[in-house]
C-alpha positions in Angstrom: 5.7 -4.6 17.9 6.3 -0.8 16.8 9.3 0.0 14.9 11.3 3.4 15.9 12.8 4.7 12.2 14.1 8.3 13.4 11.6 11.0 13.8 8.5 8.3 13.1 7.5 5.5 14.8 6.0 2.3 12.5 3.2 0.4 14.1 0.5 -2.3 12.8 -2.7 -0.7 12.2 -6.3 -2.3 12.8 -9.5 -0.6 12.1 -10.2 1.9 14.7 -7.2 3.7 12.8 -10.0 3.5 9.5 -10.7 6.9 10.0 -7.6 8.8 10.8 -6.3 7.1 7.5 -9.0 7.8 5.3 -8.5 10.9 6.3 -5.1 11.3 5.3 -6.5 9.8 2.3 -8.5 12.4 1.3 -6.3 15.1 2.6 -3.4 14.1 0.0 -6.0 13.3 -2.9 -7.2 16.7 -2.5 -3.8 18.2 -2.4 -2.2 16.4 -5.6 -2.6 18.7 -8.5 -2.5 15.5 -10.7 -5.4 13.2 -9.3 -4.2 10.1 -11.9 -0.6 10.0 -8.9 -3.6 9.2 -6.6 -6.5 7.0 -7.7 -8.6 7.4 -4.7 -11.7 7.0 -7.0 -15.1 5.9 -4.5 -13.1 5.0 -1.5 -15.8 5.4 1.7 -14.6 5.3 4.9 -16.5 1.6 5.6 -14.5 0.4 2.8 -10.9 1.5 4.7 -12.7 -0.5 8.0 -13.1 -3.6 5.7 -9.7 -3.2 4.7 -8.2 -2.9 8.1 -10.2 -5.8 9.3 -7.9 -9.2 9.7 -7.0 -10.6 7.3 -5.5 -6.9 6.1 -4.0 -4.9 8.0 -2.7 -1.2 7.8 0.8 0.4 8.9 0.8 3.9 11.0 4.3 6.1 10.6 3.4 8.5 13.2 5.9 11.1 14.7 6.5 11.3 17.9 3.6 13.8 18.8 1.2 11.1 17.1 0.6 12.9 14.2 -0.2 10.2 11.1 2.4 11.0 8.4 1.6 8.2 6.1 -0.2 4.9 6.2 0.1 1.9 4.1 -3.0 -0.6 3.6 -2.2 -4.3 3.1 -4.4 -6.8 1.9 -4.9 -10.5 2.3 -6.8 -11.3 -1.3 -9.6 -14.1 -0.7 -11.1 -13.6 -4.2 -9.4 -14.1 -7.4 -11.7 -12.2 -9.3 -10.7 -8.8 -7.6 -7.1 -9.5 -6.7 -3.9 -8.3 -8.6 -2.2 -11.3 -9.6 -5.4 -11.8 -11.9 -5.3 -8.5 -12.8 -1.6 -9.1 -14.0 -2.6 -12.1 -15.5 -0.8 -14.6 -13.2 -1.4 -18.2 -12.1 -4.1 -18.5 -10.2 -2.6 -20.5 -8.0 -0.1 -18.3 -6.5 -3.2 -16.3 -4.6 -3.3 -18.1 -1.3 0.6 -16.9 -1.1 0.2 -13.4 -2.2 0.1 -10.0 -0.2 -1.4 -6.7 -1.6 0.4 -3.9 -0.5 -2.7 -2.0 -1.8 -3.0 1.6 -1.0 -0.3 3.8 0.9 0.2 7.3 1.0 2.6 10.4 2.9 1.6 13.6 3.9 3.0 16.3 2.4 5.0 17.6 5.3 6.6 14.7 5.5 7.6 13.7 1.8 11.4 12.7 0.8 12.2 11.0 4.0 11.7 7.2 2.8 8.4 6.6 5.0 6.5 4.8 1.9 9.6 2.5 1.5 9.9 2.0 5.4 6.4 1.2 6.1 6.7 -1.6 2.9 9.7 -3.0 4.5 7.8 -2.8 8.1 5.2 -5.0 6.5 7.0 -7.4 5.1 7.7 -8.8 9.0 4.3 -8.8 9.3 3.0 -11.1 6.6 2.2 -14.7 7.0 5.2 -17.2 6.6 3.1 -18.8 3.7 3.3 -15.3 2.0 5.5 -15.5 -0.8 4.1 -12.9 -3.5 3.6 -9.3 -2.9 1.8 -7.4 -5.4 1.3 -3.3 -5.7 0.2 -0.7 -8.1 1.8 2.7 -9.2 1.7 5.4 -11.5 3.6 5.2 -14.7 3.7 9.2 -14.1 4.8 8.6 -10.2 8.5 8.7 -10.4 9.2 8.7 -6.8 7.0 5.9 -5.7 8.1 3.7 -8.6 11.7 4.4 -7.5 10.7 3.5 -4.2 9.4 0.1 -4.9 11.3 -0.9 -7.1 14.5 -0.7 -5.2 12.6 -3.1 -2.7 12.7 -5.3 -5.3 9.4 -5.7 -7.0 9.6 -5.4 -10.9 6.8 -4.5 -13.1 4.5 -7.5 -14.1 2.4 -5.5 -16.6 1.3 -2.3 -17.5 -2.3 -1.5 -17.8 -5.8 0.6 -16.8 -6.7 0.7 -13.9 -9.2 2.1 -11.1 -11.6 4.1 -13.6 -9.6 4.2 -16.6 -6.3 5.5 -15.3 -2.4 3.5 -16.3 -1.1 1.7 -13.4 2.4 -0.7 -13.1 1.3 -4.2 -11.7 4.3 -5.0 -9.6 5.4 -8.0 -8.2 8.3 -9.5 -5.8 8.8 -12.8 -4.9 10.2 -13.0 -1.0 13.2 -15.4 -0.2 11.7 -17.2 3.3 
């Protein structure tokens, strides 16, 4: 079920899309002259294939020439000790019903044209009915993707370091279903 937004097509992503993604990956971590927007850290390719493996699940904004112009990774937390609403100090028992929206990223090229918001929203219709929690990081010094997310809804849960040492918003929005 692929989603036609304009000039990009939306589509759920498994893992033979691992490596186009971590390649956009690296490509924008390379490109950001401030590398605390972008906390890409130790990120190996096998661990983008894990994360595209169901449970998770990755959205692909291509354009119409199937050029990847941003990707969004989602994730299905099993553990408590590595998820977000732990690290945001929630109730443990809201992790069965939560959503990561974990990792997402636009090429430059194709900035300022709302793909990071639409590929959240895309994902959203994808989740498990059970989901009721989604949970995300950003940069306090991120304007544009904390404006993003935030008028999806989500509202910062804590503030705190993150990924290596660098400050990240914990966000959080509860889904009406």
């Amino acid at each position: 079920m692929d989603q036609y937004t304009g000039r990009y097509i939306l589509s759920r992503a498994s893992s033979e899309e691992a490596p186009a993604f971590y390649g956009l990956m690296r490509s924008v971590y390379r490109e950001m002259p401030d590398k605390d927007l972008f906390a890409v850290g130790d990120i190996e390719l096998s661990w983008m294939q894990t994360a595209l493996t169901p449970p998770g699940f990755g959205i692909s904004a291509r354009t119409e020439s199937g050029e990847l112009a941003g990707m969004l990774v989602v994730l299905l937390p099993e553990s408590w000790d590595h998820s977000l609403a732990n690290a945001a100090g929630l109730d443990p028992d809201i992790l069965p019903c939560t959503a990561e929206m974990d990792m997402s990223c636009v090429a430059p090229q194709h900035r300022g044209q709302g793909l990071q918001r639409r590929m959240l929203t895309f994902a959203e219709t994808l989740l498990p009915e059970t989901t009721r929690y989604l949970l995300c990081t950003v940069s306090p010094h991120n304007p544009a993707s904390l404006k993003s997310v935030l008028a999806l809804g989500y509202r910062v849960a804590v503030t705190r370091k993150m990924y290596g040492g660098f400050l990240r918003h914990i966000l959080i929005k509860q889904l009406q279903r």
